[in-house]
mmCIF file of the N, C-alpha and C atoms, coordinates in Angstrom:
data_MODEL
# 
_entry.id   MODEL 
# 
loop_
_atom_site.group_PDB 
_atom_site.id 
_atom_site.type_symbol 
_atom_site.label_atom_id 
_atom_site.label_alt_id 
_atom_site.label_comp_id 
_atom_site.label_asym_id 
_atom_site.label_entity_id 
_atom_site.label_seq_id 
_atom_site.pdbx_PDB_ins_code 
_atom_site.Cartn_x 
_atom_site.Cartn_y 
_atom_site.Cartn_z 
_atom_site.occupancy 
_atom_site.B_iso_or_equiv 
_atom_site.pdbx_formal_charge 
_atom_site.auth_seq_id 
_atom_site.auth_comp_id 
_atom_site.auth_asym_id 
_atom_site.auth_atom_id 
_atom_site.pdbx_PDB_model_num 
ATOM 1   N N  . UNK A 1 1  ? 0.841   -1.157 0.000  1.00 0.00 ? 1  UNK A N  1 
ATOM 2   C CA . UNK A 1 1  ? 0.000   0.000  0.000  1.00 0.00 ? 1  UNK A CA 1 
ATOM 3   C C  . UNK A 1 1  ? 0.902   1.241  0.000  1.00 0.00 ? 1  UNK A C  1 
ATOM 4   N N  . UNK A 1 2  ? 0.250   2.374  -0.761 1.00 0.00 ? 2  UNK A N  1 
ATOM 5   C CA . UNK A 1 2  ? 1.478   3.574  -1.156 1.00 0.00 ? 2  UNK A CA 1 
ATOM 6   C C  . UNK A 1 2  ? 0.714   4.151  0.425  1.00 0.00 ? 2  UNK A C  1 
ATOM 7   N N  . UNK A 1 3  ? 2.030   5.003  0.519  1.00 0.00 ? 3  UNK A N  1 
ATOM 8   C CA . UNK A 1 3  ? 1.772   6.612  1.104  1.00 0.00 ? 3  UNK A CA 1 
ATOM 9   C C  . UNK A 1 3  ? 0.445   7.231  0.701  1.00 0.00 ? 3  UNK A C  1 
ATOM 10  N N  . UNK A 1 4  ? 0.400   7.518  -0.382 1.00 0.00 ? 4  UNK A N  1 
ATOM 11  C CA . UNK A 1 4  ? -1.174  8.515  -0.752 1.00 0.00 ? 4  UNK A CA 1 
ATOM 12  C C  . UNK A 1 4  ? -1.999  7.300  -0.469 1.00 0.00 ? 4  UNK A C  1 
ATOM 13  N N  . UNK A 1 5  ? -2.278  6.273  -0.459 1.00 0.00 ? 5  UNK A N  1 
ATOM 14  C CA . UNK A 1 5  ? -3.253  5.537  -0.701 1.00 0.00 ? 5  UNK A CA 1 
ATOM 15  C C  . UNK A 1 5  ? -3.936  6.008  1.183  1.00 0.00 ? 5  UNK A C  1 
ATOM 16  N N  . UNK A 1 6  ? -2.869  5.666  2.185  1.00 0.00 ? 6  UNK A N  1 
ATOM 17  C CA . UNK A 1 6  ? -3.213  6.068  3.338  1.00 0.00 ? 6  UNK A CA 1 
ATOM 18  C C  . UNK A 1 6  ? -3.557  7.648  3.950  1.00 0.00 ? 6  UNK A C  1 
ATOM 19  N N  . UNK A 1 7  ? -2.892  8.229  2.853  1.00 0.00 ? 7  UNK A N  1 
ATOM 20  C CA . UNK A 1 7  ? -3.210  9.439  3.221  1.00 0.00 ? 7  UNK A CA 1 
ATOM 21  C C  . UNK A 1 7  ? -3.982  10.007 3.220  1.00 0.00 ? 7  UNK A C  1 
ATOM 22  N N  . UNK A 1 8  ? -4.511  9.760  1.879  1.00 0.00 ? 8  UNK A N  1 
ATOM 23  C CA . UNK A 1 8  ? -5.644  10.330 0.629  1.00 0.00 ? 8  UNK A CA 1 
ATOM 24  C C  . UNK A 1 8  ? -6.978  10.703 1.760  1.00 0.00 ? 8  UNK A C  1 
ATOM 25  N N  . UNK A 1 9  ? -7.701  9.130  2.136  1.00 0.00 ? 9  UNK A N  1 
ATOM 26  C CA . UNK A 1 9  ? -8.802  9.178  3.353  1.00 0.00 ? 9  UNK A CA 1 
ATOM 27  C C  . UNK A 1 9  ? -8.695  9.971  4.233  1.00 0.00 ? 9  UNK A C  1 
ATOM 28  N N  . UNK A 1 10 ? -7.134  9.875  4.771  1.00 0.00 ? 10 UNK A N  1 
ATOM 29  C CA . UNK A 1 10 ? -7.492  10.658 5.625  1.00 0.00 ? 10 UNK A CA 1 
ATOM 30  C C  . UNK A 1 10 ? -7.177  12.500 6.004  1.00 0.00 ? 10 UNK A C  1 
ATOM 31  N N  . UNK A 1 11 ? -6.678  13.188 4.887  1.00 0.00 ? 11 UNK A N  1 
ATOM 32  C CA . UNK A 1 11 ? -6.650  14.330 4.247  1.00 0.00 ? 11 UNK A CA 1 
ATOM 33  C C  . UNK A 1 11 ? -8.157  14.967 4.369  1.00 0.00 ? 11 UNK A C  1 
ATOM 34  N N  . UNK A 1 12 ? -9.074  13.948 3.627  1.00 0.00 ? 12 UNK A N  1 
ATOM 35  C CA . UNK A 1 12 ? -10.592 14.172 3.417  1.00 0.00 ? 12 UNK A CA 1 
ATOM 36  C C  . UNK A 1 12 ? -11.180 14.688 4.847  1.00 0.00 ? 12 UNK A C  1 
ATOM 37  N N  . UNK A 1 13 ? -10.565 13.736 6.062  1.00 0.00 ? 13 UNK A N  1 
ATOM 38  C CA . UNK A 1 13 ? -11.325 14.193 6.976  1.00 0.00 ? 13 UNK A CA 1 
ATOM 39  C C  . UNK A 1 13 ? -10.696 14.608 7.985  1.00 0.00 ? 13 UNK A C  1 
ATOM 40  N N  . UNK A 1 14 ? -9.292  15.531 7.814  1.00 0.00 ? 14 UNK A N  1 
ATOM 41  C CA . UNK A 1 14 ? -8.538  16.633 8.201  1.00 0.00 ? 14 UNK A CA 1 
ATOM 42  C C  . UNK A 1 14 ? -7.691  16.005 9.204  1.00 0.00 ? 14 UNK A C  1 
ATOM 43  N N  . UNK A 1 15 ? -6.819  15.047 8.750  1.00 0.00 ? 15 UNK A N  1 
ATOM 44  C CA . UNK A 1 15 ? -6.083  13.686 9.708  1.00 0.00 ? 15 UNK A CA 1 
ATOM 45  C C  . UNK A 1 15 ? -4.891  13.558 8.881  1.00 0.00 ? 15 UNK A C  1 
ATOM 46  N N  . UNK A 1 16 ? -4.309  13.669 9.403  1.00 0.00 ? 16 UNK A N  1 
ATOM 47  C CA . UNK A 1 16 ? -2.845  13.235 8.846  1.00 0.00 ? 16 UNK A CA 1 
ATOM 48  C C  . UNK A 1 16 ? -2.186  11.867 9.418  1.00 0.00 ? 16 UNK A C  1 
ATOM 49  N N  . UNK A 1 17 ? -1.319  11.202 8.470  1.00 0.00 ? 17 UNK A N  1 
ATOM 50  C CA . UNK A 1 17 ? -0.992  9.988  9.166  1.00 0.00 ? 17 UNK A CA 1 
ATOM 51  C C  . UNK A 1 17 ? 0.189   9.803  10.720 1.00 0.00 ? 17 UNK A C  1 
ATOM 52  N N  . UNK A 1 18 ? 0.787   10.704 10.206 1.00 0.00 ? 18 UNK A N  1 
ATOM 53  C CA . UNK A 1 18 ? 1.705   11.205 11.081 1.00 0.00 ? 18 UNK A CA 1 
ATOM 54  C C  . UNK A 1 18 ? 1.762   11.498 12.272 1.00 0.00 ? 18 UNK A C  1 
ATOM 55  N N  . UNK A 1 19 ? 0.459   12.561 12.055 1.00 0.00 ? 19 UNK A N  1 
ATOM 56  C CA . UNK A 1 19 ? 0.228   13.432 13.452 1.00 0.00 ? 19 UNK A CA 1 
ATOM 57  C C  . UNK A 1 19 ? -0.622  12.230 14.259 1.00 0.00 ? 19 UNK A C  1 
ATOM 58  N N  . UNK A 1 20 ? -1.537  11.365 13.642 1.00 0.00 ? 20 UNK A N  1 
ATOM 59  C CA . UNK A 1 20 ? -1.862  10.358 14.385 1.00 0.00 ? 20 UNK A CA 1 
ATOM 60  C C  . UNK A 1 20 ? -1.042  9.159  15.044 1.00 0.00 ? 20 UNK A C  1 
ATOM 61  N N  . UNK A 1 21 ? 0.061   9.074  14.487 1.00 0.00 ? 21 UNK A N  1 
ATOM 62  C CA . UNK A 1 21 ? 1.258   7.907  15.134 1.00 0.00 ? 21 UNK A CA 1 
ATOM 63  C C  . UNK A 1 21 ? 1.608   8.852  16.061 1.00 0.00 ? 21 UNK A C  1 
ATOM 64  N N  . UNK A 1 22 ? 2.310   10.353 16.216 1.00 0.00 ? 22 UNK A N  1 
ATOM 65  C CA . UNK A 1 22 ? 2.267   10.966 17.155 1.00 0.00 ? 22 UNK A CA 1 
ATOM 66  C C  . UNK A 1 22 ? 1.482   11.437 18.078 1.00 0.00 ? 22 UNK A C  1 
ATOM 67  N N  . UNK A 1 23 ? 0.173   11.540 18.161 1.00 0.00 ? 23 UNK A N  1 
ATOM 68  C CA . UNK A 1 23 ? -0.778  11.277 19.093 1.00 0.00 ? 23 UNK A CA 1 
ATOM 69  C C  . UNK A 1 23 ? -0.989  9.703  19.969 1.00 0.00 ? 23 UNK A C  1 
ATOM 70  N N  . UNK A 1 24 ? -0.845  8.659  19.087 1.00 0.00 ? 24 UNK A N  1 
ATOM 71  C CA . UNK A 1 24 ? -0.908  7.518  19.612 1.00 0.00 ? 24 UNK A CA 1 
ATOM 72  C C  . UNK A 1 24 ? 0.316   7.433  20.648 1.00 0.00 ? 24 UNK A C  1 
ATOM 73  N N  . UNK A 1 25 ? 1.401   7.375  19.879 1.00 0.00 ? 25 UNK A N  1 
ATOM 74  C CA . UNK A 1 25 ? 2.623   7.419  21.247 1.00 0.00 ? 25 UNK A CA 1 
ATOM 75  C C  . UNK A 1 25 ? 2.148   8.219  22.168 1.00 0.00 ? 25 UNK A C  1 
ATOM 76  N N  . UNK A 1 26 ? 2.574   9.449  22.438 1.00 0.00 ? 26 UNK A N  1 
ATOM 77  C CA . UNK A 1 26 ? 2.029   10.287 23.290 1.00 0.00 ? 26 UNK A CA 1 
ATOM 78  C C  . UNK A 1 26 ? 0.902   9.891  24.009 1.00 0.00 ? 26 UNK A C  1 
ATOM 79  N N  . UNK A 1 27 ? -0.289  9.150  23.842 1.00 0.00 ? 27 UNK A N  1 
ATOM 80  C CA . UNK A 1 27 ? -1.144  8.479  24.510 1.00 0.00 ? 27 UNK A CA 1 
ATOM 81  C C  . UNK A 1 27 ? -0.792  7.337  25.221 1.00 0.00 ? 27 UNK A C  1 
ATOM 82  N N  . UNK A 1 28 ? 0.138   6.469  24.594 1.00 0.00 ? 28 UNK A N  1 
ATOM 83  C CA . UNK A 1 28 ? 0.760   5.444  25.262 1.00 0.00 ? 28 UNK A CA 1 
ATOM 84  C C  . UNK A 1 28 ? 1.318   5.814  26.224 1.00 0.00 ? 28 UNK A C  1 
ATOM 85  N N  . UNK A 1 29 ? 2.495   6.887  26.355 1.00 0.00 ? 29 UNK A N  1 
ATOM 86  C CA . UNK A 1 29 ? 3.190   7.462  27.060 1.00 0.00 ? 29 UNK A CA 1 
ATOM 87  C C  . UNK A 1 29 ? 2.965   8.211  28.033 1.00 0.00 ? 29 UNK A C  1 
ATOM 88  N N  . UNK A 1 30 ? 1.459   8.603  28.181 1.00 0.00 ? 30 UNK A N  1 
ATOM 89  C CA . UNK A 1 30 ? 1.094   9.076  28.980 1.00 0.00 ? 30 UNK A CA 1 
ATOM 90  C C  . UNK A 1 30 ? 0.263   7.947  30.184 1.00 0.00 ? 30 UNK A C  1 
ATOM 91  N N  . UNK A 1 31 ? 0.107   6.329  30.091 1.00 0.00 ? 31 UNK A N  1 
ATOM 92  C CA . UNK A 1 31 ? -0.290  5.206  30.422 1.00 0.00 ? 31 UNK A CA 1 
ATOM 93  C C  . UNK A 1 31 ? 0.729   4.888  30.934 1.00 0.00 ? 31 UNK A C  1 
ATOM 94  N N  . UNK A 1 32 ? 1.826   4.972  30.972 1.00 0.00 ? 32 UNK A N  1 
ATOM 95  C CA . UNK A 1 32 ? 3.389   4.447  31.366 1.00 0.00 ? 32 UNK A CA 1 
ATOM 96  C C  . UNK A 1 32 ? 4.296   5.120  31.441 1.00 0.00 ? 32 UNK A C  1 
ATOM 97  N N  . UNK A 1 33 ? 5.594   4.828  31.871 1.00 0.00 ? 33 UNK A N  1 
ATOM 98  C CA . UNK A 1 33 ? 6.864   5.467  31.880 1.00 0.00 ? 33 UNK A CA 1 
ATOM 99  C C  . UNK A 1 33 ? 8.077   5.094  31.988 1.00 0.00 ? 33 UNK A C  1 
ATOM 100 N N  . UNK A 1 34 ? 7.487   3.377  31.191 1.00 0.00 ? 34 UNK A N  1 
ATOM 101 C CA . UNK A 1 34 ? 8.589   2.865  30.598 1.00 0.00 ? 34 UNK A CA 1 
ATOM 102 C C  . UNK A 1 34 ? 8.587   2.972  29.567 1.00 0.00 ? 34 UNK A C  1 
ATOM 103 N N  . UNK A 1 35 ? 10.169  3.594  29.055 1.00 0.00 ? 35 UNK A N  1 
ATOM 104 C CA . UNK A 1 35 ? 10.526  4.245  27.611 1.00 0.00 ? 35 UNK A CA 1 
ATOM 105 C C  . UNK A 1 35 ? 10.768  2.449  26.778 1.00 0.00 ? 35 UNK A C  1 
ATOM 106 N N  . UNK A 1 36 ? 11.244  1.757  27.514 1.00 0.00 ? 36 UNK A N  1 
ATOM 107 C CA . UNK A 1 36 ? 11.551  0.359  26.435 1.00 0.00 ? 36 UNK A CA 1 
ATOM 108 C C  . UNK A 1 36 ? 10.182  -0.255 26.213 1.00 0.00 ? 36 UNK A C  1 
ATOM 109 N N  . UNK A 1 37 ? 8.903   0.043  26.814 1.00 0.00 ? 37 UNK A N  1 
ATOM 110 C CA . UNK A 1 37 ? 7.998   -0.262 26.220 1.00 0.00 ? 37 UNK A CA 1 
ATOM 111 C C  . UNK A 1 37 ? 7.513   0.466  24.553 1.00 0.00 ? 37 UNK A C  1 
ATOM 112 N N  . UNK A 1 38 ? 7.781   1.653  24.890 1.00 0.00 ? 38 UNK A N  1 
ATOM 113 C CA . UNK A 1 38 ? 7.731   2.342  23.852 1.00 0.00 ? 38 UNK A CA 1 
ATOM 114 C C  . UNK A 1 38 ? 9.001   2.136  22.293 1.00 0.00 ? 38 UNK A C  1 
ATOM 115 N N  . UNK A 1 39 ? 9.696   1.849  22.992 1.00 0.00 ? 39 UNK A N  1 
ATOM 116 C CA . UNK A 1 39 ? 10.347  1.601  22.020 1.00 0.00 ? 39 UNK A CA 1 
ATOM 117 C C  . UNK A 1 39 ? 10.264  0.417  21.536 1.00 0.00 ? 39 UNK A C  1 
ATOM 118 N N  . UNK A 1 40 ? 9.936   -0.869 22.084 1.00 0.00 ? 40 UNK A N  1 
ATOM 119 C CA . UNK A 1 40 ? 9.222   -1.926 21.598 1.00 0.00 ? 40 UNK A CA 1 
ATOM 120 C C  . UNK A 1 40 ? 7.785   -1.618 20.696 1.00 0.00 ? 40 UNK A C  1 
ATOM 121 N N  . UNK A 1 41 ? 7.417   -1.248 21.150 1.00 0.00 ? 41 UNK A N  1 
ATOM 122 C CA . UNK A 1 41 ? 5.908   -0.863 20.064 1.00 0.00 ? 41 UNK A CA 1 
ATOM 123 C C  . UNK A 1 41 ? 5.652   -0.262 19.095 1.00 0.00 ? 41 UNK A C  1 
ATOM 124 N N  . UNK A 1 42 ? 6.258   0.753  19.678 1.00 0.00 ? 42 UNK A N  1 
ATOM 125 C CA . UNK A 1 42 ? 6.840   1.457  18.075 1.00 0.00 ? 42 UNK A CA 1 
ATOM 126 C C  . UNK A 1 42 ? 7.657   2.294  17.264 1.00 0.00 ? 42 UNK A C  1 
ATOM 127 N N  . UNK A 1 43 ? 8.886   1.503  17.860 1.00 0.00 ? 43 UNK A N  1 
ATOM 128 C CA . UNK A 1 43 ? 9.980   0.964  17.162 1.00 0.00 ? 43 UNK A CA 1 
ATOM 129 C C  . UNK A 1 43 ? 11.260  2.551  16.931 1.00 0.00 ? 43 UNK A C  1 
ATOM 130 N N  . UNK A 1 44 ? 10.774  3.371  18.714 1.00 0.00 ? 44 UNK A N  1 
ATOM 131 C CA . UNK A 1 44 ? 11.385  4.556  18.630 1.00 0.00 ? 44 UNK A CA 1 
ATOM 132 C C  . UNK A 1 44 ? 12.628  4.115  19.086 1.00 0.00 ? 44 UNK A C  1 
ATOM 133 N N  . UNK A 1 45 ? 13.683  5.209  19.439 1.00 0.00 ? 45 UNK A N  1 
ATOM 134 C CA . UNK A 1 45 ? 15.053  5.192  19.826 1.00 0.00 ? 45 UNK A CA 1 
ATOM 135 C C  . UNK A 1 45 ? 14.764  5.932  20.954 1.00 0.00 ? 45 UNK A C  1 
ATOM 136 N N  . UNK A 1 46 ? 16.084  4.728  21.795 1.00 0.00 ? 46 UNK A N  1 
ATOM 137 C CA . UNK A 1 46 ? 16.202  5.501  23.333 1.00 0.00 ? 46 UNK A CA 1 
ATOM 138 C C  . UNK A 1 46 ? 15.793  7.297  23.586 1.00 0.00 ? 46 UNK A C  1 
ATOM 139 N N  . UNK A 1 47 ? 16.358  8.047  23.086 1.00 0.00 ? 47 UNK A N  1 
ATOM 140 C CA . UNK A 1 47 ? 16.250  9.186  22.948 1.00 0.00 ? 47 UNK A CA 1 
ATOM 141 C C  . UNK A 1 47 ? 14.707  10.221 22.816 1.00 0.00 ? 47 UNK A C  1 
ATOM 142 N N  . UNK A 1 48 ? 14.134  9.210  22.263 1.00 0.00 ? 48 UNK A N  1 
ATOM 143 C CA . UNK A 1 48 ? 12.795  9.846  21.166 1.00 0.00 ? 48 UNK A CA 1 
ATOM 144 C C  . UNK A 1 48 ? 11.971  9.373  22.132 1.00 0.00 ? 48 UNK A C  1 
ATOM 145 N N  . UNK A 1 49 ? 12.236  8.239  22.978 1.00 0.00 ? 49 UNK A N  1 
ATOM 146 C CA . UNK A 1 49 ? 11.222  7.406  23.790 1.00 0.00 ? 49 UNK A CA 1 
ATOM 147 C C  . UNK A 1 49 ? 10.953  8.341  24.797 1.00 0.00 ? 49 UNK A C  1 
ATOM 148 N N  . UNK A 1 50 ? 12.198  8.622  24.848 1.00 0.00 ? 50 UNK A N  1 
ATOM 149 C CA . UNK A 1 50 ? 11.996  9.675  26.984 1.00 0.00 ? 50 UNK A CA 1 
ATOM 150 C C  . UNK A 1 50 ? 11.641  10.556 26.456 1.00 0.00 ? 50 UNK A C  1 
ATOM 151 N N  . UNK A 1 51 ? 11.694  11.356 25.406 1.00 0.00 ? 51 UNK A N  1 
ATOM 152 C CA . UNK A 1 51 ? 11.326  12.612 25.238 1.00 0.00 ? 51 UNK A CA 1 
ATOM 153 C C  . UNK A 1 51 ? 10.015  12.428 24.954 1.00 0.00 ? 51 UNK A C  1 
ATOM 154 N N  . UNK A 1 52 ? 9.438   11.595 24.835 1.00 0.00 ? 52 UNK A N  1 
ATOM 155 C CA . UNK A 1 52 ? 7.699   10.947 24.875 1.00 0.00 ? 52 UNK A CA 1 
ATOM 156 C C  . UNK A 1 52 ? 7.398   11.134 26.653 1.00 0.00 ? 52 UNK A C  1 
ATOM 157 N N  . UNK A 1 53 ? 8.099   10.419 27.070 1.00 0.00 ? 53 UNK A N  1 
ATOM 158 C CA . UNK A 1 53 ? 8.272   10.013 28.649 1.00 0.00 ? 53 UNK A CA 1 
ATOM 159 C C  . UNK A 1 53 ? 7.956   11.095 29.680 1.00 0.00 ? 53 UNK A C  1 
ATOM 160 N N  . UNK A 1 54 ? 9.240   11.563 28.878 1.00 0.00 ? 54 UNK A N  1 
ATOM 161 C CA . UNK A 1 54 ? 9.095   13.252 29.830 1.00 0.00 ? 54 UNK A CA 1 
ATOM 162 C C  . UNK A 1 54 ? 7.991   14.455 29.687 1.00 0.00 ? 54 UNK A C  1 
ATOM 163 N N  . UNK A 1 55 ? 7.792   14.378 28.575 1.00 0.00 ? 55 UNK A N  1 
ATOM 164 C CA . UNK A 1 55 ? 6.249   15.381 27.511 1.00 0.00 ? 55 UNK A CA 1 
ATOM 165 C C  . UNK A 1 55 ? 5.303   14.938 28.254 1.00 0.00 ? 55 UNK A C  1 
ATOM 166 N N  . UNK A 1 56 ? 4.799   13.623 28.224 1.00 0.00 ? 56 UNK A N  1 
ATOM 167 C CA . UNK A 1 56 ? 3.715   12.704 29.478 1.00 0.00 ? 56 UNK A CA 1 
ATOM 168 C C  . UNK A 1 56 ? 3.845   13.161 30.868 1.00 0.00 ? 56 UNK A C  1 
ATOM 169 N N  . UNK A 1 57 ? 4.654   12.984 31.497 1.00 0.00 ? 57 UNK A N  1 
ATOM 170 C CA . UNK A 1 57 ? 4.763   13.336 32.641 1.00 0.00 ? 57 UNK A CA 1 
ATOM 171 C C  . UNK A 1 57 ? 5.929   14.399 33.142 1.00 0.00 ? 57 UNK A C  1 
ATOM 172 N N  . UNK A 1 58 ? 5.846   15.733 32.979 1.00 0.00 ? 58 UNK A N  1 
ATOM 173 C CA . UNK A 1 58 ? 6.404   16.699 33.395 1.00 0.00 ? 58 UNK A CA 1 
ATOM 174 C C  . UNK A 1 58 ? 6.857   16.482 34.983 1.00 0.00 ? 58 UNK A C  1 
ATOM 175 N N  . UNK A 1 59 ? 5.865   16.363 35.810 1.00 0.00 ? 59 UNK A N  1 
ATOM 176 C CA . UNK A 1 59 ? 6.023   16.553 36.708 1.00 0.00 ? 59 UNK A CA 1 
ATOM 177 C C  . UNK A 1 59 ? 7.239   15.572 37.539 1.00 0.00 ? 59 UNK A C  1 
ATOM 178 N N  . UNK A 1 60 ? 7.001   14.362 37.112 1.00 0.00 ? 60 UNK A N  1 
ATOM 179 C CA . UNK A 1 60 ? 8.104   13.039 37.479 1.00 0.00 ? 60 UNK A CA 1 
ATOM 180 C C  . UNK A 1 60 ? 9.588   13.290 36.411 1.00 0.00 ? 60 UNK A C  1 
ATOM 181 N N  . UNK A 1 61 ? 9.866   13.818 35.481 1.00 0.00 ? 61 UNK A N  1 
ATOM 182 C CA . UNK A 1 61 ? 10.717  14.307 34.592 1.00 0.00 ? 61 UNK A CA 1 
ATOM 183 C C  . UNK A 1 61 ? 12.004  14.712 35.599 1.00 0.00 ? 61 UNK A C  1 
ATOM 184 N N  . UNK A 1 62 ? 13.216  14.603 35.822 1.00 0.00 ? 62 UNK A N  1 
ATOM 185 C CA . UNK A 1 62 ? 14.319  15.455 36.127 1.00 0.00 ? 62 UNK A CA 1 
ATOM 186 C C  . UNK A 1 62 ? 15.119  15.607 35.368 1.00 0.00 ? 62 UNK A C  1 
ATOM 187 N N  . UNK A 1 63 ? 15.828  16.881 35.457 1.00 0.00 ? 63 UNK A N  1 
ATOM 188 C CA . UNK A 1 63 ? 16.891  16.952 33.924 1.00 0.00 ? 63 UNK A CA 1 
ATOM 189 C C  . UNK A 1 63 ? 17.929  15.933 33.880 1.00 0.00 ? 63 UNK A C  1 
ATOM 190 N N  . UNK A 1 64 ? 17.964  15.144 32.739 1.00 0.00 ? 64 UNK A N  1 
ATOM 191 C CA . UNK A 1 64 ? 19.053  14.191 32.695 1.00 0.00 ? 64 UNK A CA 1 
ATOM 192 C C  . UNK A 1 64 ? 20.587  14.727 31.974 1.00 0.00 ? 64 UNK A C  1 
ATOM 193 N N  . UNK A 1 65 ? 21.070  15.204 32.425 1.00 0.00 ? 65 UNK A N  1 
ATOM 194 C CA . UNK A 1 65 ? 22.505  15.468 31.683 1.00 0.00 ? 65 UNK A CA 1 
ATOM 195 C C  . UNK A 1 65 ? 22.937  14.707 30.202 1.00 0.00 ? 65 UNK A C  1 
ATOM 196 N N  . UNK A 1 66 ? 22.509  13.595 30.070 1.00 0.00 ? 66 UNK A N  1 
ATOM 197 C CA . UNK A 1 66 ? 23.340  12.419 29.006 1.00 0.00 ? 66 UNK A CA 1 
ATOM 198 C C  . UNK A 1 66 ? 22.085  12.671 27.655 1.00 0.00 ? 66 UNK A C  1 
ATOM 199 N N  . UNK A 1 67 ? 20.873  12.920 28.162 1.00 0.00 ? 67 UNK A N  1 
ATOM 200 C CA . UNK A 1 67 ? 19.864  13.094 27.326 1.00 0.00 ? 67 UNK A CA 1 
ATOM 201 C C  . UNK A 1 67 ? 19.667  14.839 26.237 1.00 0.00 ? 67 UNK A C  1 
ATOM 202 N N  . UNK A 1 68 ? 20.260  15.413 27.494 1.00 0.00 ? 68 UNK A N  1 
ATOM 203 C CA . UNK A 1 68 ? 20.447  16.645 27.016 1.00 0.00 ? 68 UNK A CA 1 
ATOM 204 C C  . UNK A 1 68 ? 21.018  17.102 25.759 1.00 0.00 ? 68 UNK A C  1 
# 
C-alpha cells in the first residue's frame, strides 16, 4: 500500500498519518513510563522514547545530563 493511498482518506477528513502515530505514542506514554515499552511498540530510539516520557509526565521528569 502507497503513502497517498493512506493518506488520501485521511486528508478528506482533516487527519494526517503522522500526526496520528504521534498522538498515539504520546497516549501510550502518557499510560506508562517505561521508555523500552515504547520503544518496543513502536519501534522509537532511546532518545525519542523519553522525550515521549518526559512530555507525558512533566512533573516526574528530572533533567538528565546524558539526554540533554
Amino acid at each position: 500500500m502507497s503513502i497517498e493511498a493512506i493518506n488520501k482518506p485521511l486528508r478528506v477528513h482533516g487527519h494526517q498519518a503522522n500526526r496520528l502515530r504521534v498522538d498515539r505514542i504520546f497516549n501510550e506514554a502518557q499510560h506508562t513510563d517505561d521508555p523500552l515499552h515504547l520503544i518496543r511498540l513502536f519501534g522509537l530510539s532511546p532518545r525519542t522514547a523519553m522525550k515521549y516520557i518526559h512530555a507525558a509526565h512533566p512533573h516526574r521528569s528530572q533533567s538528565d545530563p546524558i539526554m540533554s
